[in-house]
C-alpha positions in Angstrom: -11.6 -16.3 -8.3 -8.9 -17.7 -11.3 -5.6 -16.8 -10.5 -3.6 -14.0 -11.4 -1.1 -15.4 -14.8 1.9 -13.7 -14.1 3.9 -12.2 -17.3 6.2 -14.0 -18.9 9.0 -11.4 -18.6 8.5 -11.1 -14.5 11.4 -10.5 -12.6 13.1 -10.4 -9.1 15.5 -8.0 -8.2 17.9 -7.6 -5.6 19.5 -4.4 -4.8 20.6 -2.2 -1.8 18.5 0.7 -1.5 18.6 3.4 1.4 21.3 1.2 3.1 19.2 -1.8 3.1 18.9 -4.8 0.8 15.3 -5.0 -1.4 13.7 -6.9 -3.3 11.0 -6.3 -6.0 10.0 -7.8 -9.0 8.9 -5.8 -12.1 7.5 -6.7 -15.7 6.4 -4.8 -19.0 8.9 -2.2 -20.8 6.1 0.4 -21.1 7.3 4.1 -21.8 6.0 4.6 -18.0 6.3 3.1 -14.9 3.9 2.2 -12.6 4.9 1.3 -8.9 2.9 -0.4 -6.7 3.1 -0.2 -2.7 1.5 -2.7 -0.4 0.5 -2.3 3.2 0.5 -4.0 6.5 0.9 -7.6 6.7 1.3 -7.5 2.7 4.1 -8.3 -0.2 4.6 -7.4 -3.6 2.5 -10.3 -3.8 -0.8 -8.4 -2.8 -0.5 -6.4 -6.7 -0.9 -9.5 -8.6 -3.7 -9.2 -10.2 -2.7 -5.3 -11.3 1.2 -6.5 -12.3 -0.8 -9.2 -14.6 -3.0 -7.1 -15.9 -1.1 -3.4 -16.4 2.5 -5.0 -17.9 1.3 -5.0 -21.4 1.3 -1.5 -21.4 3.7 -0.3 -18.6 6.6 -1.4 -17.0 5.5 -2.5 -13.5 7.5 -2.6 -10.3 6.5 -3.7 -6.8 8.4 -4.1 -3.7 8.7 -5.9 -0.8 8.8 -2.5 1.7 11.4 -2.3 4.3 10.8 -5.5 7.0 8.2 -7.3 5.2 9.1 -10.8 2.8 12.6 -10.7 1.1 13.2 -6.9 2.1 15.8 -6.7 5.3 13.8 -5.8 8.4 16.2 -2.8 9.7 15.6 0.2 11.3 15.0 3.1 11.1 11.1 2.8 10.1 9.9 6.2 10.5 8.1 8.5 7.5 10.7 9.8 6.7 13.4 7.0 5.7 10.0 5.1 4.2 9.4 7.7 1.9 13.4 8.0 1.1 13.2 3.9 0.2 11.0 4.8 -2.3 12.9 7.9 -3.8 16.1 6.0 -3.9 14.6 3.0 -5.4 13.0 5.7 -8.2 16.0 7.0 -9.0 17.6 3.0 -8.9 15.0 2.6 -11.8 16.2 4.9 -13.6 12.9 7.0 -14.8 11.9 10.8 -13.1 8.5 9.6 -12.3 6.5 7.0 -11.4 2.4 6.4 -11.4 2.5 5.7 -7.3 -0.4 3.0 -7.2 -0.6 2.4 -2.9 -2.3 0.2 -0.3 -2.6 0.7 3.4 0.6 1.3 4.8 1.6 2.2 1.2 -0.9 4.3 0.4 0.3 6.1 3.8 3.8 6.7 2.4 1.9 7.4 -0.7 0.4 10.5 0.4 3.4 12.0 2.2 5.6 11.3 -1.2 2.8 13.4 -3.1 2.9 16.1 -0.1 6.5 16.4 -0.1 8.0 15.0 -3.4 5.4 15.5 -6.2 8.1 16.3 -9.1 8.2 12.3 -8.6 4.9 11.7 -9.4 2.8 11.4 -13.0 0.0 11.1 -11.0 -1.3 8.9 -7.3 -3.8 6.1 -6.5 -4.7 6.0 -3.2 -6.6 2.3 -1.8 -8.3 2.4 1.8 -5.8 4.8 3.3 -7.2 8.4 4.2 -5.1 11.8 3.4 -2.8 12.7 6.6 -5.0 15.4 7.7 -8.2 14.1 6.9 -7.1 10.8 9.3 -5.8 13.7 12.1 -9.1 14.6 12.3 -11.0 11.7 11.9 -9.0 9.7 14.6 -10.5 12.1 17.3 -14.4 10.3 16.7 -14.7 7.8 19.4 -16.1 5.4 16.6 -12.8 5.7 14.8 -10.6 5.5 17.4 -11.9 2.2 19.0 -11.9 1.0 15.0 -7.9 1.8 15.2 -7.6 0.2 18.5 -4.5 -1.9 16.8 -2.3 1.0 16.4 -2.0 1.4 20.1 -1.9 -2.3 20.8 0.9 -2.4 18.3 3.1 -0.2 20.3 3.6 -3.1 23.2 7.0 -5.1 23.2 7.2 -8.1 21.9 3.4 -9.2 22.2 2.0 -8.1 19.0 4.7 -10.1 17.0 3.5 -13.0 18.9 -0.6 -12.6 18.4 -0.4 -12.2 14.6 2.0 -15.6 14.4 -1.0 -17.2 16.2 -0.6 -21.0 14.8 2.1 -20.1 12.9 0.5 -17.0 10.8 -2.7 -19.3 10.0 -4.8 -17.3 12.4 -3.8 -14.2 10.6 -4.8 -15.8 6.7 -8.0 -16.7 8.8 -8.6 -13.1 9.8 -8.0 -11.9 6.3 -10.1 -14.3 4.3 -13.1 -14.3 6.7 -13.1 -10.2 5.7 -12.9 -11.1 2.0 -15.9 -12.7 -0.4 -15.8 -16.2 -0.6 -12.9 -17.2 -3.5 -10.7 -14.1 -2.6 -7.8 -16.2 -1.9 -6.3 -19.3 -3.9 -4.6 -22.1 -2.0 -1.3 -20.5 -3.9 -2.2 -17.7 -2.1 -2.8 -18.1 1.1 0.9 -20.3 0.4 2.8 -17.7 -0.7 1.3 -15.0 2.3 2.0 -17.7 4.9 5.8 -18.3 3.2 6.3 -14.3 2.8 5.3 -14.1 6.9 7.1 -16.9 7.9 10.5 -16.2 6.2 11.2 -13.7 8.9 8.5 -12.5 10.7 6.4 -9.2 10.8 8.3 -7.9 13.6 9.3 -4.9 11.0 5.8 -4.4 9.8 5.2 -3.9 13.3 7.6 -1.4 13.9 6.0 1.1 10.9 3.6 1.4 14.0 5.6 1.8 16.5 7.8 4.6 14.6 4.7 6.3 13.6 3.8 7.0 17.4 7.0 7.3 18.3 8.8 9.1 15.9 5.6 10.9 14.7 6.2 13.9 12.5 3.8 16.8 11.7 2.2 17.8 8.9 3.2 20.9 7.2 1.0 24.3 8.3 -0.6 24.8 6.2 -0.7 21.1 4.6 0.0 21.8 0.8 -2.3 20.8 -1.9 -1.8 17.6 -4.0 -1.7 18.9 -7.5 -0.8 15.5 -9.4 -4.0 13.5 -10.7 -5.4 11.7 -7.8 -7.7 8.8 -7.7 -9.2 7.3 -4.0 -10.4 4.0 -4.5 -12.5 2.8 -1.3 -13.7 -0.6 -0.4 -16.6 0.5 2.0 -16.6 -2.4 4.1 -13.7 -1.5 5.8 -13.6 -2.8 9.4 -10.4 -0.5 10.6 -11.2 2.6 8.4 -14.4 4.0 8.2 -15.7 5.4 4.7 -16.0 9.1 6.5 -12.2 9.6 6.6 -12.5 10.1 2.9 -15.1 13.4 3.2 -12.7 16.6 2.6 -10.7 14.9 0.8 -11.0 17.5 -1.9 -9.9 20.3 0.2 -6.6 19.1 0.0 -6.5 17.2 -3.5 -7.2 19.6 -6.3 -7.7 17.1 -9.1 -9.4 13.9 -7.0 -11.7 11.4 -8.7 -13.5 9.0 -5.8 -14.5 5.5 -6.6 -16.7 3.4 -3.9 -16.6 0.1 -3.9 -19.8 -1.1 -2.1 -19.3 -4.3 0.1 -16.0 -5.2 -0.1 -13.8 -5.1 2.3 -10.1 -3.1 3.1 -8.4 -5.8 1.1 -9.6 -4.0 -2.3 -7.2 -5.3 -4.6 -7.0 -8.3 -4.0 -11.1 -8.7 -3.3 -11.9 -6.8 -5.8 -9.3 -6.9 -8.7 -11.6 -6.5 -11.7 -12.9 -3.3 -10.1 -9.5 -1.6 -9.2 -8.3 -2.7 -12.8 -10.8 -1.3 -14.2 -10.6 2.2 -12.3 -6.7 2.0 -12.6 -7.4 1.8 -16.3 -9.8 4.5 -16.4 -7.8 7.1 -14.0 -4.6 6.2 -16.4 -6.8 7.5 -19.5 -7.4 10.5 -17.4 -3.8 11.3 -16.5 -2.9 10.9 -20.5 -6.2 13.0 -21.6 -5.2 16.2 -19.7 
């Protein structure tokens, strides 16, 4: 796979946001925004085949989330003060809403931002995470609860941080390109993942588990419905998340467009990036036909 050409106008910025320092780097001056959120062990660096290929016609902004790459790793890292990061760093911006493109962990925010703060929202992309309730309800199947056997390893002391810095974070880039298609990665890639790890761990990664357990919150009763324009996009090789934690879906997403992607794997962006541009494109049409 060629890599991603980054825009000539990229940029890193530094800022303090919710009492910690961030980074993110943005591109475009579209009239709208588009802001991208990776997951778990990820960087801004996971969008870079969507920053290159949406800054034409928006302004772009990714972040590093709290604890991961050149974002400070400082507590608190429950729901709550994740989805505040975001909100301040919308209002840092400078623009009312956002198109809230989200991964994994991201997508996770993602969905409680839409639940709770939708007046921030044009409209939501969702990648390989499952609505909150949907993922209550799923994570009581025995087959799905030995797939998220992680979470509760995750909540140990210590060890966790030490198994994924295996051979100095090489065993994790292993892990993630043997779920990938041949060609996923680039040698720059798997660079810039092992430097974003290494520069200080993913000991705060970590703790988004932890604080999840821990510091778990519930949903609203009765959940409200997601009103924005939604689109689920769904690599269906998933090896933690199985494709049946995105049936029902609709009964709590009134305007939800689905889009399977057939073999590939949880890593859909990156794996796939012609695919997810491509239904990024087509849901963006959809948000500005209605």
């Amino acid at each position: 796979m060629p890599a991603a050409t980054f825009p000539a106008d990229l940029q890193h910025r530094y800022d303090v946001v919710n009492g910690i320092r961030m980074h993110w780097v943005e591109a475009g001056s579209g009239p709208e925004t588009i802001l991208f959120l990776h997951g778990f062990p990820e960087q801004w660096y996971s969008w870079r085949h969507q920053i290159a290929e949406l800054s034409g016609d928006y302004r772009v902004v990714a972040p590093d989330q709290r604890g991961y790459n050149e974002t400070e790793a400082q507590g608190p890292y429950d729901t709550d003060t994740l989805q505040q990061d975001i909100l301040e760093l919308i209002q840092l911006l400078g623009v009312e809403k956002v198109h809230l493109v989200a991964h994994d962990w991201g997508a996770a925010i993602a969905w409680l931002i839409a639940l709770n703060h939708p007046e921030v929202l044009h409209s939501l992309v969702i990648m390989n995470v499952p609505h909150p309730k949907v993922f209550e309800k799923g994570i009581r199947r025995p087959r799905q609860m030995l797939r998220s056997w992680y979470i509760l390893a995750f909540q140990l002391p210590w060890l966790p941080e030490r198994g994924v810095s295996r051979d100095d974070y090489r065993w994790l880039a292993r892990s993630m390109i043997r779920q990938c298609a041949p060609g996923t990665f680039t040698r720059d890639d798997i660079k810039t993942m092992l430097e974003g790890w290494r520069y200080q761990g993913l000991g705060g990664g970590i703790n988004w588990y932890r604080a999840a357990v821990r510091d778990r919150k519930p949903l609203p009763d009765p959940v409200p419905a997601i009103d924005v324009p939604t689109t689920l996009i769904w690599g269906d090789n998933d090896v933690a998340l199985g494709k049946e934690l995105t049936y029902g879906t609709e009964d709590y997403v009134s305007n939800l467009t689905v889009n399977y992607l057939p073999g590939v794997s949880h890593w859909v962006q990156q794996e796939a990036p012609a695919q997810v541009n491509a239904h990024l494109r087509e849901h963006l049409a959809r948000v500005h036909a209605t």
